[in-house]
N, C-alpha and C positions, 0 to 999 in steps of 0.2 A: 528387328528388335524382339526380345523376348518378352512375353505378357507376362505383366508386373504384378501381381496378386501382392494381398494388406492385409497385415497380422494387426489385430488392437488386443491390448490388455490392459486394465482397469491398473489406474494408481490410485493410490489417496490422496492429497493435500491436504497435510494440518493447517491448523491456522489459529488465532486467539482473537475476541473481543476484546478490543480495551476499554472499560465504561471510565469517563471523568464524575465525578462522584461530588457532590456538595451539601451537606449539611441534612444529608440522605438522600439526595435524590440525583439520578441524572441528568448532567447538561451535556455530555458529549460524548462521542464515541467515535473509532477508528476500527477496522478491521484490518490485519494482517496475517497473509497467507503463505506459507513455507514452499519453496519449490524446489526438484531438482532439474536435473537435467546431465548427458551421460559427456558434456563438455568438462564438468567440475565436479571436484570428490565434494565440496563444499555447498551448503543450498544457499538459496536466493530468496530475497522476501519481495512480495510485493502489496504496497498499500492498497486499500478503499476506504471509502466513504468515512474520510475522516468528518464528523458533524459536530457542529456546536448547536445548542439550540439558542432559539431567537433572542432570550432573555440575559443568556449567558455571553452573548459575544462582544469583543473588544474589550474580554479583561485578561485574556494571556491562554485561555485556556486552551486553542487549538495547536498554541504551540507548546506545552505543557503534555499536549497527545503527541506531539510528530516526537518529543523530545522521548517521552516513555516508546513510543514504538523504533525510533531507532535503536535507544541504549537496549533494548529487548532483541534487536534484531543484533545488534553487533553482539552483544553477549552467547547469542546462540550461535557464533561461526559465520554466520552467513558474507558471500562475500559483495552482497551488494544487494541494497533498498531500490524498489522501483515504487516512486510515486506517481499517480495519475492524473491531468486537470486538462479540460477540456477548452479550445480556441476562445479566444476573446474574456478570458478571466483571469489580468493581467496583474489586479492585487493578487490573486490565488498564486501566482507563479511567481509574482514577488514575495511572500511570502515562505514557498518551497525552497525557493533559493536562500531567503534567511535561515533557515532548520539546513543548510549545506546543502540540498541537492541540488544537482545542475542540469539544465536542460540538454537531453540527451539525440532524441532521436523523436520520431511521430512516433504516435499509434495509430493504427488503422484499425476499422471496427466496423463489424456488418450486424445491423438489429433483424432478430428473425418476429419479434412483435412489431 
């Protein structure tokens, strides 16, 4: 076999902050990052750290965030939302699955700290 030599070149990833916003201040935030990839002419988004904070939660507002980060993802083309939630946080996944996403496949993850 012939020796395989690796070309890399720098992309960018856009992305936006969504802050939830109350009466000046905030209680939550999501991140959403644009991605492509040379499978589809169309990008891809993928969620993080959607958070509410301690004071603000169980009045609607984390899904007031999934709801603004999808209509924002579907508005930009994109052909598909990937949300992230980690084993054994099974309101979290119930949850996902109310805002429509479905459980799809794992992720695997290797921590370098």
């Amino acid at each position: 076999m012939e020796r395989i030599l690796f070309e890399s070149s720098e992309i960018r990833v856009p992305g936006v902050r969504i802050a939830a916003m109350q009466e000046g201040r905030e209680v939550g935030h999501a991140y959403v990052y644009f991605l492509r990839n040379d499978g589809r002419s169309a990008p891809f988004a993928f969620g993080e750290d959607l958070y509410v904070t301690e004071s603000a939660r169980r009045q609607g507002v984390a899904g007031l965030l999934a709801a603004e980060s999808i209509e924002l993802v579907r508005g930009l083309g994109c052909y598909k939302y990937i949300g992230t939630s980690r084993f054994g946080r099974e309101d979290q996944h119930r949850r996902l699955e109310s805002y429509g996403l479905r459980k799809w496949g794992y992720e695997f993850r290797l921590d370098f700290t």
